[in-house]
C-alpha positions in Angstrom: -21.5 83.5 -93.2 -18.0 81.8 -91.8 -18.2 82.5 -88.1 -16.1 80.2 -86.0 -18.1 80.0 -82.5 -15.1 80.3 -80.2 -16.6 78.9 -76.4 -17.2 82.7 -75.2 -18.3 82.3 -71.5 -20.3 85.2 -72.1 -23.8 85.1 -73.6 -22.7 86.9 -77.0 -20.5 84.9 -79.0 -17.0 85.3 -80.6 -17.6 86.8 -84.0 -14.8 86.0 -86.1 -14.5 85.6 -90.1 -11.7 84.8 -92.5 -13.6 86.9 -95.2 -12.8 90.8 -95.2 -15.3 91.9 -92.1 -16.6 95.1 -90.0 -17.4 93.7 -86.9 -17.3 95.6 -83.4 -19.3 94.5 -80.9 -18.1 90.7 -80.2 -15.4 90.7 -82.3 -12.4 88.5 -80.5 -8.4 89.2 -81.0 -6.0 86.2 -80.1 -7.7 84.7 -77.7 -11.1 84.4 -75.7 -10.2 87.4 -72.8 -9.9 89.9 -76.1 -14.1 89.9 -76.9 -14.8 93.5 -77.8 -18.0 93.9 -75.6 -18.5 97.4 -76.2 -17.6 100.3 -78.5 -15.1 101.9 -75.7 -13.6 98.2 -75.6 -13.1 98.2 -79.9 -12.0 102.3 -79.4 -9.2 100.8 -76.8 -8.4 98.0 -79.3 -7.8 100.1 -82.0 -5.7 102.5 -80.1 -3.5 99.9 -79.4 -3.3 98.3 -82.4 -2.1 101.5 -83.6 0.1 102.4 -80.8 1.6 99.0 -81.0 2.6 99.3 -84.8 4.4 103.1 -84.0 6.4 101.2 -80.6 7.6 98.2 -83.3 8.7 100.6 -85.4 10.5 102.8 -83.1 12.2 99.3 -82.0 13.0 98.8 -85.5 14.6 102.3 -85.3 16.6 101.6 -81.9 18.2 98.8 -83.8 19.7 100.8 -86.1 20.8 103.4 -84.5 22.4 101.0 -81.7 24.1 99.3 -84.9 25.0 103.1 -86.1 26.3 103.9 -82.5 28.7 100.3 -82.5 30.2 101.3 -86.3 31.2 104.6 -84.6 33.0 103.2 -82.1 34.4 100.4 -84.5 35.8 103.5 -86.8 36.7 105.7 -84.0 39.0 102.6 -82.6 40.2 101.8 -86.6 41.1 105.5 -86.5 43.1 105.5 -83.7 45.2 102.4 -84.7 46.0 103.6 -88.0 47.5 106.5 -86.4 49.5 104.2 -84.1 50.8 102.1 -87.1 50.8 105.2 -89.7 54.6 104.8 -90.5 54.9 100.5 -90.3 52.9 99.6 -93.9 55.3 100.8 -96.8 54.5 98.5 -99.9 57.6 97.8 -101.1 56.2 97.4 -105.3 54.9 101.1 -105.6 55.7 102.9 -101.9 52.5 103.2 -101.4 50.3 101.4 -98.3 49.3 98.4 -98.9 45.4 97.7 -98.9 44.6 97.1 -94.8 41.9 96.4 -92.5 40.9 95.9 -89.6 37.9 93.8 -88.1 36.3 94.2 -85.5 33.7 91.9 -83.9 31.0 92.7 -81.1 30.9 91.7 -77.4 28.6 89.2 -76.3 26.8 92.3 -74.5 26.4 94.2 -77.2 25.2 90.9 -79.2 22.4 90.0 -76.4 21.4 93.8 -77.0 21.5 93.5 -80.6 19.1 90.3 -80.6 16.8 91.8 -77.4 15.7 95.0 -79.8 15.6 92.8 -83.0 13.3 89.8 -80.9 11.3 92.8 -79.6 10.8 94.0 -83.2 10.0 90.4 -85.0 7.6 89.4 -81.9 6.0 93.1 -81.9 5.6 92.8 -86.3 4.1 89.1 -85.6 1.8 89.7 -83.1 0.6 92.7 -85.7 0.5 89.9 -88.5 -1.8 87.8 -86.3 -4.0 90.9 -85.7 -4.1 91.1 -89.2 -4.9 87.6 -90.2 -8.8 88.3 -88.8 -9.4 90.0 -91.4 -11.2 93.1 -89.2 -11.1 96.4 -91.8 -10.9 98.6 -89.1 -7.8 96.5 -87.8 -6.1 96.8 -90.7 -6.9 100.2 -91.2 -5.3 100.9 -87.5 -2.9 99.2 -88.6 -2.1 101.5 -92.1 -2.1 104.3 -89.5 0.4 103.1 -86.9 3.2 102.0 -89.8 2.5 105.8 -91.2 3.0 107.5 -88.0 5.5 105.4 -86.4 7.7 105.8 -89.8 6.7 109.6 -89.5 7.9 109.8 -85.7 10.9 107.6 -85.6 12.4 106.8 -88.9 13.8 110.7 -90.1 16.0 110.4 -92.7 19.4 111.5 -92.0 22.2 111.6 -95.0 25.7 112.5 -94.1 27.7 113.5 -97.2 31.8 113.6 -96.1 33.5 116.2 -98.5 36.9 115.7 -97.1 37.3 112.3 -98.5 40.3 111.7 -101.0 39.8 111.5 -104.4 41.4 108.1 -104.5 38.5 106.4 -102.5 36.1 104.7 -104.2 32.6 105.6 -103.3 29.7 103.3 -102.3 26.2 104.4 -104.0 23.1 105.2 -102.2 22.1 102.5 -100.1 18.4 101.3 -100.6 16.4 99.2 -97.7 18.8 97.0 -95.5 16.2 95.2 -93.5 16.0 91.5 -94.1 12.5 91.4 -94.7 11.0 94.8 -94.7 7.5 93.8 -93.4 7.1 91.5 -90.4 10.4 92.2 -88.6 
């Protein structure tokens, strides 16, 4: 057996193992103050567990939408502009517009808000790795749970399709995952 004897102050010790492992009763989490004394105590921790995958997903979710809400208002401003300057961009080679755009960049605000949710999300999905990394089945298993929910409650897909577009614009294909790393934040 690989138990690690952690300094418990109580007179049950830490069990913890870096092999696959069932343990309950005096099982520790992250530090010392987390020993599982009772089956109410590993009951609590695996609600947790699981309840604290769902809330990094709904953060994972916020993000997105809050990035969804800023394009809006980025096209919504483009919009108006290009009503403004509708009759200033004659190409003079064919007489038709010339290829424009417009960039827009966000506030420092909306930046701090930006990295809040997405520090929320990476501390929320590491703190879940570290959880992880004691190898407790049932752990892991809360873990399976909360990802399943928490992409069941706050990650419906939604698809737009726009059929008053031009036939002269080119189309972009279906997007696929546009997470950075799509475990761990």
């Amino acid at each position: 057996m690989h138990d690690m004897d952690m300094g418990s102050s109580s007179s049950s010790e830490c069990k913890i193992s870096m092999l696959f492992n069932w343990y309950t009763i005096d099982a520790c989490f992250l530090s010392e103050g987390w020993h599982i004394q009772n089956n109410g105590m590993f009951a609590a921790t695996c609600i947790g567990t699981i309840l604290l995958v769902v809330l990094v997903e709904f953060f994972r979710r916020a993000g997105k939408e809050y990035d969804n809400l800023l394009t809006r208002q980025f096209e919504r401003q483009a919009a108006a502009r290009k009503t403004a300057l509708a009759g200033d961009w004659l190409d003079c080679a064919g007489g038709k517009h010339a290829r424009r755009a417009l960039r827009f960049r966000v506030t420092p605000l909306q930046q701090l808000a930006r990295a809040f949710l997405h520090a929320l999300t990476f501390g929320g999905a590491y703190i879940i790795m570290l959880l992880a990394m004691y190898f407790n089945v049932y752990v892991i298993i809360c873990i399976f749970i909360g990802a399943g929910l928490g992409k069941f409650l706050c990650d419906w897909m939604v698809v737009q399709i726009d059929l008053d577009l031009d036939q002269d614009e080119t189309h972009e294909g279906a997007k696929g995952v546009e997470e950075t790393t799509v475990c761990c934040g």
